[in-house]
C-alpha positions as CSV (number, residue, x, y, z in Angstrom):
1,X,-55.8,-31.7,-3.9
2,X,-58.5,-33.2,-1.7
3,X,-60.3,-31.4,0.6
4,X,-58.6,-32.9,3.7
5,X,-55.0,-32.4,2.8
6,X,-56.0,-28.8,1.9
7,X,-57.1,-28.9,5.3
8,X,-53.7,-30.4,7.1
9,X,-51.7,-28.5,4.5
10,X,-53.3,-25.1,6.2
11,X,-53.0,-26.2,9.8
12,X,-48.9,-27.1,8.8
13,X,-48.8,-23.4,7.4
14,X,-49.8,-22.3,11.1
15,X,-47.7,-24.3,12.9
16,X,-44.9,-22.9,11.0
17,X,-45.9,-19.4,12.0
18,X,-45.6,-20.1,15.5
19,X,-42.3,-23.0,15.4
20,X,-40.7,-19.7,13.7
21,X,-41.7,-17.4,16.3
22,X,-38.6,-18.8,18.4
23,X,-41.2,-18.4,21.7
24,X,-44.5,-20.5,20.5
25,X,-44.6,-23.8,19.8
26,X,-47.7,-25.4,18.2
27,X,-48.8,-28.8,17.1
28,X,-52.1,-30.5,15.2
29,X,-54.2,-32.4,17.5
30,X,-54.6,-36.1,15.7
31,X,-57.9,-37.0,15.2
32,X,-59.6,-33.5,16.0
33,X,-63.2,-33.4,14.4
34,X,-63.2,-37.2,14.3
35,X,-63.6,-38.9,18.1
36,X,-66.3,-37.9,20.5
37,X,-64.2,-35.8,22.5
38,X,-63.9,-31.5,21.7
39,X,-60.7,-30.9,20.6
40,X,-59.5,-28.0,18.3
41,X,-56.9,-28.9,14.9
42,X,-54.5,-26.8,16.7
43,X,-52.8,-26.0,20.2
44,X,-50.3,-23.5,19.9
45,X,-48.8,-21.8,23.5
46,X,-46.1,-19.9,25.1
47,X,-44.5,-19.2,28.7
48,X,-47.9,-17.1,29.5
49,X,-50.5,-17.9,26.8
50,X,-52.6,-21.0,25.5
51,X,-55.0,-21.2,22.1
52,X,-56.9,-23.5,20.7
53,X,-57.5,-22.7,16.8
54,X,-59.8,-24.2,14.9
55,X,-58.3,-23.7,11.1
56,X,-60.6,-22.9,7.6
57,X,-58.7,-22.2,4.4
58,X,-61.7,-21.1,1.8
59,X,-62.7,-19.9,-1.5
60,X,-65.3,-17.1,-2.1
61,X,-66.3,-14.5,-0.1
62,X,-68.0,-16.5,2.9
63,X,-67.0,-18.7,5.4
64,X,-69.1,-20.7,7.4
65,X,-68.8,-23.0,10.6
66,X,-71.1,-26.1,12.2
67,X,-72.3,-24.3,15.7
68,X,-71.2,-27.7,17.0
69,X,-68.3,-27.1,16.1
70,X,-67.2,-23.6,17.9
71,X,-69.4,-24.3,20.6
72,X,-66.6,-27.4,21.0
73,X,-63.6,-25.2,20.5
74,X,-65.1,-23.1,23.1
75,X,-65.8,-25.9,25.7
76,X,-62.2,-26.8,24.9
77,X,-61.0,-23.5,25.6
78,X,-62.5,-23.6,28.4
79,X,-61.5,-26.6,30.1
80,X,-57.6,-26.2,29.1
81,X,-58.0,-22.4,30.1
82,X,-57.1,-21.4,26.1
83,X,-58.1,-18.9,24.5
84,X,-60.7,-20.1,21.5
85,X,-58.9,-18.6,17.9
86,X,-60.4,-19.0,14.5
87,X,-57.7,-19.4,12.0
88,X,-59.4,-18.3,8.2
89,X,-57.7,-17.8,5.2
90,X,-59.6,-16.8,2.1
91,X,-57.9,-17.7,-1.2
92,X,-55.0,-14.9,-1.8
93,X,-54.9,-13.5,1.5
94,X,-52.9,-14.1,4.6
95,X,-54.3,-15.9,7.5
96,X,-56.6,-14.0,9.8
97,X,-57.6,-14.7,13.8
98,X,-60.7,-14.2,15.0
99,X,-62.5,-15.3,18.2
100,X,-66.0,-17.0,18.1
101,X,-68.0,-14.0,19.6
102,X,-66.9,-12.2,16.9
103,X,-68.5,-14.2,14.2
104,X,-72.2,-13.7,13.1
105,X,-74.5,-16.4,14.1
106,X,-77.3,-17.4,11.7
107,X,-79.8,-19.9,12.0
108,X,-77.9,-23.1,11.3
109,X,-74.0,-21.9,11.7
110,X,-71.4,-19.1,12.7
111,X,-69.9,-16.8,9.4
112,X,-67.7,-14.4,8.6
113,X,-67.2,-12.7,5.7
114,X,-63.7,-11.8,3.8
115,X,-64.8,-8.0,4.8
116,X,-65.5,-8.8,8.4
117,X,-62.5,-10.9,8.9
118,X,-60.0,-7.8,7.6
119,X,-61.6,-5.7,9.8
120,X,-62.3,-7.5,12.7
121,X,-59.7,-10.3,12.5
122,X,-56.1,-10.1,13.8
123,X,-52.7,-10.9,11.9
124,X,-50.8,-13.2,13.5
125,X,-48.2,-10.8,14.6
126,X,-51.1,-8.9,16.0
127,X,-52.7,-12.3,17.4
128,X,-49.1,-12.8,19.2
129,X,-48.6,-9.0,20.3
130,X,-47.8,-9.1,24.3
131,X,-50.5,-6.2,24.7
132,X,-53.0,-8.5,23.1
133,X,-54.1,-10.3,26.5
């Protein structure tokens, strides 16, 4: 499987999630990471709440991601009033949320580990829980 259809195969999983939710939709945004423009591969919202979720699915115990790129999702956020959501899912384990200022920053790129994200990063029924706000 290439690396891109591994890619749109993960951000179809997601939408699912939400579609399923009965009160969330969620779509892919065509062309994210390829025109000039900031936009995240996901919006997903409901009556009360936007996100914009950038999505990694990943092997080994690291995950790492262009500055550009979540300072983008962030200035997205921003504009659109979203909230900014990392969508990460290391191989054999359910998909985790986390938020950019969560992440480490090193010299070149944000990361999270496959620790960090089970103990900082949310489920999605914890991602979607009303108190969440």
């Amino acid at each position: 499987m290439s690396h891109k259809s591994k890619g749109i195969n993960a951000e179809r999983e997601i939408i699912h999630l939400f579609w399923k939710t009965e009160e969330w939709t969620a779509c892919r945004v065509a062309g994210s990471g390829s025109i000039k423009y900031p936009s995240p591969d996901i919006i997903a919202g409901n009556q009360t709440r936007k996100l914009a979720i950038e999505c990694k699915a990943c092997s080994g115990e690291y995950q790492y991601l262009e500055k550009r790129a979540v300072q983008e999702l962030e200035e997205y956020a921003r504009k659109f009033n979203a909230e900014p959501w990392i969508a990460i899912k290391f191989d054999r384990t359910e998909w985790r949320f986390i938020q950019p200022k969560n992440l480490k920053i090193t010299e070149k790129n944000y990361m999270t580990t496959r620790k960090n994200l089970e103990t900082t990063g949310k489920r999605f029924d914890d991602l979607l829980s009303k108190e969440h706000k």
